[in-house]
C-alpha positions as CSV (number, residue, x, y, z in Angstrom):
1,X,180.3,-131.1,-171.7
2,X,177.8,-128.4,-170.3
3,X,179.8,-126.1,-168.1
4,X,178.5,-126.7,-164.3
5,X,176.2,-124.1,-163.4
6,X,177.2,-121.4,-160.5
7,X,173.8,-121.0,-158.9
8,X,173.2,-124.9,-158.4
9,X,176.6,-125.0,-156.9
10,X,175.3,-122.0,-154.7
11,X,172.1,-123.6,-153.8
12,X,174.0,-127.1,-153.5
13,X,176.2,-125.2,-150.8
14,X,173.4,-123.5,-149.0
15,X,171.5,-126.9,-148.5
16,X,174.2,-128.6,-147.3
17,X,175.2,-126.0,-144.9
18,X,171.7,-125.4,-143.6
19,X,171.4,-129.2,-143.8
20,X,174.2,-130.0,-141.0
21,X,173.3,-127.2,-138.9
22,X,169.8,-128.8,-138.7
23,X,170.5,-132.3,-138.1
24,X,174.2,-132.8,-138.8
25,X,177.3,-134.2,-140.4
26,X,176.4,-137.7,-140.5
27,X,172.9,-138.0,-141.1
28,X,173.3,-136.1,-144.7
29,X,172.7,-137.7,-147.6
30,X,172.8,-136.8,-151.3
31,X,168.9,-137.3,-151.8
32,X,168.0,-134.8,-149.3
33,X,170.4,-132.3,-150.0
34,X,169.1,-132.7,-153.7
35,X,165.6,-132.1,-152.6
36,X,166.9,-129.4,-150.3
37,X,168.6,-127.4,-153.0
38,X,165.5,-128.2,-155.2
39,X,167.6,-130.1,-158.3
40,X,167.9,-134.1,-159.0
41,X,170.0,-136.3,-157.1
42,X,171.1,-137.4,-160.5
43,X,171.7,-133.6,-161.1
44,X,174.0,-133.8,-157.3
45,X,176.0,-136.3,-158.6
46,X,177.0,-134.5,-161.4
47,X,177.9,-132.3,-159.5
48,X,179.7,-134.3,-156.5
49,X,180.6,-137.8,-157.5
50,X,180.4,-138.7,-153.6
51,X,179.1,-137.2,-150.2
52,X,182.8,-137.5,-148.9
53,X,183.7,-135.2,-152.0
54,X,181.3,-133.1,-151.6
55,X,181.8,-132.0,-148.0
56,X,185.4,-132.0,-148.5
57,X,184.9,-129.2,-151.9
58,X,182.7,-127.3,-149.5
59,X,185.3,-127.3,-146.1
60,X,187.8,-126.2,-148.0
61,X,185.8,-123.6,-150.4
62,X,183.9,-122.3,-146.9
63,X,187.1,-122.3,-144.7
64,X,188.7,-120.4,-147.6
65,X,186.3,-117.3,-147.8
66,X,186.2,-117.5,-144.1
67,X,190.0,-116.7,-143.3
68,X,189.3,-113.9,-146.2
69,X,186.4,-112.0,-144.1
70,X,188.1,-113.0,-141.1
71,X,191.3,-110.9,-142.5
72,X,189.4,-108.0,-143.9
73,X,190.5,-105.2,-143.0
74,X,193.3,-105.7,-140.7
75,X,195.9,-103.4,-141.8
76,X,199.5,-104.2,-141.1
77,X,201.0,-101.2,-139.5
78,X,197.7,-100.2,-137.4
79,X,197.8,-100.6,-133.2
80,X,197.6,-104.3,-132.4
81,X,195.2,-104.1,-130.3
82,X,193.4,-102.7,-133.3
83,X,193.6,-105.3,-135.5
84,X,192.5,-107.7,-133.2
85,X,189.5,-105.9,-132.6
86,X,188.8,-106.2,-136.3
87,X,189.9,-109.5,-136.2
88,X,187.5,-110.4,-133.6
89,X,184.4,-108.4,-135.3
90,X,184.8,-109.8,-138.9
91,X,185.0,-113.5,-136.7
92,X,181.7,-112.3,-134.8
93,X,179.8,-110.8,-137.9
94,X,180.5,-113.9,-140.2
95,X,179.4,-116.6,-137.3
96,X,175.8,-114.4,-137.0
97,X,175.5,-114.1,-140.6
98,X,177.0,-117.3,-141.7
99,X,175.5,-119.5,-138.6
100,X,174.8,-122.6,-141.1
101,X,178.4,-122.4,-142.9
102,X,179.9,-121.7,-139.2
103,X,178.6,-125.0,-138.1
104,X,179.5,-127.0,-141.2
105,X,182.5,-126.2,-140.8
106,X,182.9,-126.7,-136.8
107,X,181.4,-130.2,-137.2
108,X,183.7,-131.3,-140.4
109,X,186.8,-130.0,-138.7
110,X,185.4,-132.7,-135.8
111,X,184.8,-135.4,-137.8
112,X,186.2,-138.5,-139.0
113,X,186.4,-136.8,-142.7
114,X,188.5,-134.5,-141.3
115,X,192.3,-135.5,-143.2
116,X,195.6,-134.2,-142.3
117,X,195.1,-132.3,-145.9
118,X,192.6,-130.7,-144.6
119,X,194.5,-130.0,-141.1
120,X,197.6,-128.5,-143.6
121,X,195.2,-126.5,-145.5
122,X,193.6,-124.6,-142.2
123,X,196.4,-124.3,-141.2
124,X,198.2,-122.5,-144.3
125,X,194.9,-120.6,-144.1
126,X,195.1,-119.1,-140.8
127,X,198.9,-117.9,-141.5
128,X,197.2,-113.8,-141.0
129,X,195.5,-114.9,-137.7
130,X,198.3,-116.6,-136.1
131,X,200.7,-114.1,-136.9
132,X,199.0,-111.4,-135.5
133,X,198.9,-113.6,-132.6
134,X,202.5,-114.2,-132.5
135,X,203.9,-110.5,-133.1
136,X,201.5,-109.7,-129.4
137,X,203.3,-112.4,-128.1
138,X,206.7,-111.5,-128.9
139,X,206.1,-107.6,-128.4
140,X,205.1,-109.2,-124.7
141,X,201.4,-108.0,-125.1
142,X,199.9,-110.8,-124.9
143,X,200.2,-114.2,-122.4
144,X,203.3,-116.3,-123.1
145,X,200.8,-119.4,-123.3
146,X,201.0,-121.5,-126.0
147,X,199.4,-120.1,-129.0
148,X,196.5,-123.1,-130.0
149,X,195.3,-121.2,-126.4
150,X,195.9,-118.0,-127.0
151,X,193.5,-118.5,-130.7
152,X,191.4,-120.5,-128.8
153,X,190.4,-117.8,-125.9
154,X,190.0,-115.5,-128.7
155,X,187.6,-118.2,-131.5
156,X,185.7,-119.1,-127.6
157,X,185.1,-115.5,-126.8
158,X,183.8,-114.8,-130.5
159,X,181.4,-118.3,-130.4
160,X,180.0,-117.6,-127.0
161,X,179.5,-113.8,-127.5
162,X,177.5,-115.0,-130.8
163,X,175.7,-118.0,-129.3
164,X,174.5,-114.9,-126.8
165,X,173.6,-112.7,-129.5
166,X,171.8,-115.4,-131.6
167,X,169.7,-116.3,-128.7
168,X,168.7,-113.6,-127.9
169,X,170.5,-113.3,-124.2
170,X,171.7,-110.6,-125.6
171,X,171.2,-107.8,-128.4
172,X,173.6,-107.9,-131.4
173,X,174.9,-104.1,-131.2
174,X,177.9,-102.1,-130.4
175,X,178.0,-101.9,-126.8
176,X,178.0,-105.3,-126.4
177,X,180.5,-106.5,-128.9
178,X,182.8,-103.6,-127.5
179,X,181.9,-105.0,-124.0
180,X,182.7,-108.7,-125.1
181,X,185.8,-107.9,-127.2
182,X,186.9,-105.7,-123.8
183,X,186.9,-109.3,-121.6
184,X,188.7,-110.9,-124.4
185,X,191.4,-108.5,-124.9
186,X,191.7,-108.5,-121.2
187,X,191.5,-112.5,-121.1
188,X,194.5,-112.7,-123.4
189,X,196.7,-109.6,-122.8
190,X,200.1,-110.1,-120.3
């Protein structure tokens, strides 16, 4: 059998992604991610026996290089407030460059494909952010709250700042992700 080529998986990806950030989760189908990605649908199904597999390969595959850029560059042993800052700008940088992947991602995690496999797998995945979370916590630096909030005040902060920034509210540079990370920090710390 003919090894599965890496640039039709690419382009398979990219439509999909760019797909659901158009017009969603449940209106994709095969044929029109086919014709997005510019191959067969035979050629698809080659590929993806099924819709539900496919979206599945491509949560985990996505949510997998996300936690990696998320994680890139936070050093163990630097300040925490530091790492979070990192933390916080890899988050930013992928949702504006990533915006299509961002939102198939968002709309899988909310939808009725979503399995508790999935749930175990994000949550396996996000073992970095969450403990970075927890050592503030128990070093008292950041709110005793429980920590789906805490990671939630910082993933909010890091959508809304970008939904700003991709619409033009406000401009994508320095000052402003230092000003929005600022309201974060101070959102979360004790």
């Amino acid at each position: 059998m003919k090894p599965k080529d890496d640039e039709k998986q690419r382009a398979i990806a990219e439509a999909t992604f760019n797909l659901v950030a158009q017009t969603g989760l449940s209106g994709l189908t095969m044929a029109d991610i086919a014709r997005t990605a510019g191959i067969a649908t035979s050629t698809l199904y080659v590929y993806h026996p099924s819709k539900d597999e496919l979206i599945s390969q491509l949560y985990e595959e996505a949510k997998t290089a996300t936690m990696q850029r998320l994680m890139d560059g936070v050093l163990p042993g630097t300040p925490l407030r530091s790492r979070v800052r990192r933390l916080w700008g890899n988050l930013l940088r992928h949702r504006l460059d990533r915006y299509a992947e961002v939102v198939f991602q968002e709309q899988y995690y909310n939808s009725p494909w979503f399995t508790q496999g999935n749930r175990e797998l994000s949550t396996r995945l996000m073992a970095g952010f969450l403990a970075l979370m927890e050592e503030g916590q128990q070093q008292e630096i950041f709110k005793p709250v429980p920590l789906p909030l805490l990671t939630a005040s910082v993933v909010g902060s890091v959508r809304e700042t970008g939904n700003l920034i991709r619409t033009q509210v406000l401009p994508d540079d320095e000052a402003v992700h230092q000003a929005a990370f600022t309201l974060c920090w101070d959102a979360i710390k004790a």
